[in-house]
C-alpha positions as CSV (number, residue, x, y, z in Angstrom):
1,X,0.0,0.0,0.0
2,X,1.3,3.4,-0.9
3,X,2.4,6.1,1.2
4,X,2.8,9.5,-0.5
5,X,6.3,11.3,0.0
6,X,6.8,8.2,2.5
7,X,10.6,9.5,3.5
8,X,9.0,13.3,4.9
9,X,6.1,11.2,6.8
10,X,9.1,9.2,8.6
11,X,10.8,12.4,9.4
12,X,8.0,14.5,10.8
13,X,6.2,11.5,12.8
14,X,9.5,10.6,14.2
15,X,10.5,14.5,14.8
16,X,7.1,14.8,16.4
17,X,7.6,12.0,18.2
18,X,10.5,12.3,20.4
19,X,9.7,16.2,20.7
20,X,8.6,16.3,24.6
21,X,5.1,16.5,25.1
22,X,2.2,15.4,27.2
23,X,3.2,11.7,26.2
24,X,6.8,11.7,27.3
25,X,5.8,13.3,30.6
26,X,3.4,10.3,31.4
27,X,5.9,8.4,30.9
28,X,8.4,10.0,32.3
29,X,6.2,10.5,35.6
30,X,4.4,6.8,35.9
31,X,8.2,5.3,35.4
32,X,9.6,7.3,38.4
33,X,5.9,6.0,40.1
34,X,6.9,2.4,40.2
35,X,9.2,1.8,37.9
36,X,9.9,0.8,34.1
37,X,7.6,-1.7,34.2
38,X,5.1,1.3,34.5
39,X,6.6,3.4,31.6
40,X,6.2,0.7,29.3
41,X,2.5,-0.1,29.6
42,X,1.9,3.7,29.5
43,X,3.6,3.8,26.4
44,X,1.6,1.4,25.1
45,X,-1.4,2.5,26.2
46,X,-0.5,5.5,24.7
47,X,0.3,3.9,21.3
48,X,-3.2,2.4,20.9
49,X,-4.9,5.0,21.3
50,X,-3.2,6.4,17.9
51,X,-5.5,3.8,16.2
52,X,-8.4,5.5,17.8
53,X,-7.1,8.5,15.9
54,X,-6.2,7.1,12.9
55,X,-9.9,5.5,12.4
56,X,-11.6,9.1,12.8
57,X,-9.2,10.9,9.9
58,X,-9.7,7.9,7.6
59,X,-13.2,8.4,7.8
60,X,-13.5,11.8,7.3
61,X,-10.6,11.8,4.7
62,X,-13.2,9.5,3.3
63,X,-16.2,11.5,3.4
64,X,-14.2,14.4,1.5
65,X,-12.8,12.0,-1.1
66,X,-16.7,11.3,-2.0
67,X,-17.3,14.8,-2.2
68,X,-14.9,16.8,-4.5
69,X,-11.3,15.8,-5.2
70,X,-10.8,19.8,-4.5
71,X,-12.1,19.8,-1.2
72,X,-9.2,17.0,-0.6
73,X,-6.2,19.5,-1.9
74,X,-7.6,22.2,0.9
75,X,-7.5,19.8,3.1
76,X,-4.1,19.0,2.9
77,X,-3.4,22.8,2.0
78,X,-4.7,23.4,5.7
79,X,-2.7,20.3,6.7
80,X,0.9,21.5,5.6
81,X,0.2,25.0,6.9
82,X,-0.7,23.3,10.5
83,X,2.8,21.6,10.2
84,X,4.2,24.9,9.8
85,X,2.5,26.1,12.3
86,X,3.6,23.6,14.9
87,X,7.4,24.3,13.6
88,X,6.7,27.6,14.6
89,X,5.3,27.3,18.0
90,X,8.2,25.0,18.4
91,X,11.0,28.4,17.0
92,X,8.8,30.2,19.3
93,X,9.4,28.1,22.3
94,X,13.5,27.5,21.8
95,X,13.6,31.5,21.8
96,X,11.0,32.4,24.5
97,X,12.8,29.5,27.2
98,X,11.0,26.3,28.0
99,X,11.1,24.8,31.7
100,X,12.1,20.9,32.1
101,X,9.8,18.3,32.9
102,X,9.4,18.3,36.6
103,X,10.1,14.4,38.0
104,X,9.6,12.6,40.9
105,X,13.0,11.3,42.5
106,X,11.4,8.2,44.2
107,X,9.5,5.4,43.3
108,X,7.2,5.2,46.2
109,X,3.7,3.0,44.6
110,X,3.3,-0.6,43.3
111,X,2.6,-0.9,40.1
112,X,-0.5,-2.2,38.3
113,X,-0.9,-2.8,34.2
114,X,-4.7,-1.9,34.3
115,X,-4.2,1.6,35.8
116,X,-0.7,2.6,33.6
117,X,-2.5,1.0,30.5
118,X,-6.1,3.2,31.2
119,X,-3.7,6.4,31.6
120,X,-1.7,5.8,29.0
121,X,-5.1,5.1,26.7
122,X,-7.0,7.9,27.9
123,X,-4.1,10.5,27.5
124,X,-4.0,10.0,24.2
125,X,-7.3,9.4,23.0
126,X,-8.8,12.2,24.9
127,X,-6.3,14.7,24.1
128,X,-7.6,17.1,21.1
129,X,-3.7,18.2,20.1
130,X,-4.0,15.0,18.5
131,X,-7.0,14.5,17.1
132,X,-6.5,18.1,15.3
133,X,-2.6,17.0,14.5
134,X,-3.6,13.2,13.0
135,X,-6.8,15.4,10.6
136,X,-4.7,17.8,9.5
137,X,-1.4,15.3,9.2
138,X,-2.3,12.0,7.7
139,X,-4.2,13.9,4.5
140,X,-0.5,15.1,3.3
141,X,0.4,11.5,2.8
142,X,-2.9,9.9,1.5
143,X,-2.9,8.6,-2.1
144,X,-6.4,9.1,-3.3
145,X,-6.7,5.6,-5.5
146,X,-6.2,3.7,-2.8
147,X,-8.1,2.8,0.8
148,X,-8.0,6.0,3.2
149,X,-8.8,3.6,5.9
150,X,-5.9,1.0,5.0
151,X,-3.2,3.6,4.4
152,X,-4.0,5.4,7.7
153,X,-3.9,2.1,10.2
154,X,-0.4,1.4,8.4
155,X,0.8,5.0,9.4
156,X,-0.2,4.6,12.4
157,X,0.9,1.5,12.7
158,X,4.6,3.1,11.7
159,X,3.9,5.8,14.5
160,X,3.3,2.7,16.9
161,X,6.5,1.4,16.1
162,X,8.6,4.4,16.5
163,X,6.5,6.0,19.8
164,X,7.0,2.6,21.9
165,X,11.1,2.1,20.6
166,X,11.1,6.4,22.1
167,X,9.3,5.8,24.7
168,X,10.3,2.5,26.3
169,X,13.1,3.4,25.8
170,X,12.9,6.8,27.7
171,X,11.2,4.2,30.5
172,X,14.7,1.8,30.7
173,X,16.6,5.0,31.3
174,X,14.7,7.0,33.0
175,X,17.3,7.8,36.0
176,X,19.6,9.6,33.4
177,X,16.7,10.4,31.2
178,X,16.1,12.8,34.2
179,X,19.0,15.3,33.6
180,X,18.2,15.9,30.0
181,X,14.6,16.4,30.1
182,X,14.6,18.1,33.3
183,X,16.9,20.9,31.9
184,X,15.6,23.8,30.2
185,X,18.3,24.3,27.7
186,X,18.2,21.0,26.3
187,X,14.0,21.3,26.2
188,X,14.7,24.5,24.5
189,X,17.5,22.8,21.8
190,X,14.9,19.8,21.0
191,X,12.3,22.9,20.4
192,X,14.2,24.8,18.0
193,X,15.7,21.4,16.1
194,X,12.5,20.4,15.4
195,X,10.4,23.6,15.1
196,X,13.1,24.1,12.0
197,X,12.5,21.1,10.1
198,X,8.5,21.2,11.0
199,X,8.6,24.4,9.0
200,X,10.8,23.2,6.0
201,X,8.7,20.4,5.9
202,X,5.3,21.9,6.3
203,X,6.7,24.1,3.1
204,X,7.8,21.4,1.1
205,X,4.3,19.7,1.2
206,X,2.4,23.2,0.1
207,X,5.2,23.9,-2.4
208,X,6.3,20.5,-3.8
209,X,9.2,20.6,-6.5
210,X,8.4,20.1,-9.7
211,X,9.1,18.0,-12.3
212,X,12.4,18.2,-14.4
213,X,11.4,19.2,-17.5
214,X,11.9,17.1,-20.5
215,X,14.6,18.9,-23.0
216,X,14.2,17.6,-26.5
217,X,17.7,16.8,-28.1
């Protein structure tokens, strides 16, 4: 199944992934709670829920497709200019100073799959950053003569993959995990990286290069 410009999807859901956000600091706080084992089933709590997401933009990418082949082009006009958008709240934040993620220093509870897993699901399923982020994002990358619905679940199922290697891995290494993300000038470092290439990205999509043009001999 096809994936338009498959190599800037990898690069913006795996920029967007490791950029510190609500996910990373569930994480980050249910590991220090009780442990890695805690991290881990947030994470993939977390991680399912992008299905959830995933489901809803396929169906409305849908419903547009049935409707006017135009209305899909502003769709993913207003898609690319979100992208930008985000690249420059991120600029914005590297300039203006970001605090680091606040962590617990002790793991003082027991832990218990059922709760971490619930967190984890509900965190990401009922925030609306990314619900708004997987409308406007997944469009860019949708090839209109094939399934929405099909090409969606395997994006998501690429996120999957790259959120649970970030963040299990921010789980296993949590106790030196705590400097970087706990300090302001590497938060604010991460913001700017990734604001940047968010922005190039985001113009890329709304001002694709075009074809070399055939030169007759």
């Amino acid at each position: 199944m096809p994936i338009l410009n498959f190599e800037a999807f990898l690069i913006a859901i795996t920029l967007l992934t490791i950029t510190p956000g609500i996910d990373t600091v569930l994480v980050i706080k249910n590991t220090s709670r009780s442990g890695g084992k805690d991290g881990v089933v947030t994470s993939l709590g977390i991680c399912l829920g992008l299905f959830v997401h995933a489901t809803f933009s396929a169906v409305g990418i849908s419903a547009i497709l049935l409707q006017s082949a135009e209305l899909f082009q502003v769709m993913k006009w207003i898609g690319a200019a979100y992208l930008i958008w985000l690249g420059v709240s991120g600029l914005r934040a590297a300039l203006k100073g970001n605090a680091g993620v606040a962590i617990n220093d002790t793991i003082a509870h027991s832990f218990n799959a059922k709760r971490s897993l619930k967190e984890g699901f509900l965190s990401n399923v009922l925030n609306p950053k990314t619900a708004v982020f997987y409308l406007a994002f997944l469009p860019q990358f949708i090839d209109p003569q094939h399934s929405p619905f099909l090409q969606s679940m395997m994006m998501a199922g690429i996120h999957f993959m790259i959120a649970m290697v970030w963040q299990c891995g921010i789980a296993g290494m949590v106790s030196s995990a705590k400097r970087l993300f706990a300090s302001s000038s590497a938060m604010r470092w991460m913001e700017g990286v990734t604001g940047a290439v968010l922005v190039m990205l985001g113009l890329k999509l709304v001002f694709p290069a075009a074809p070399d043009k055939l030169i007759d001999p």
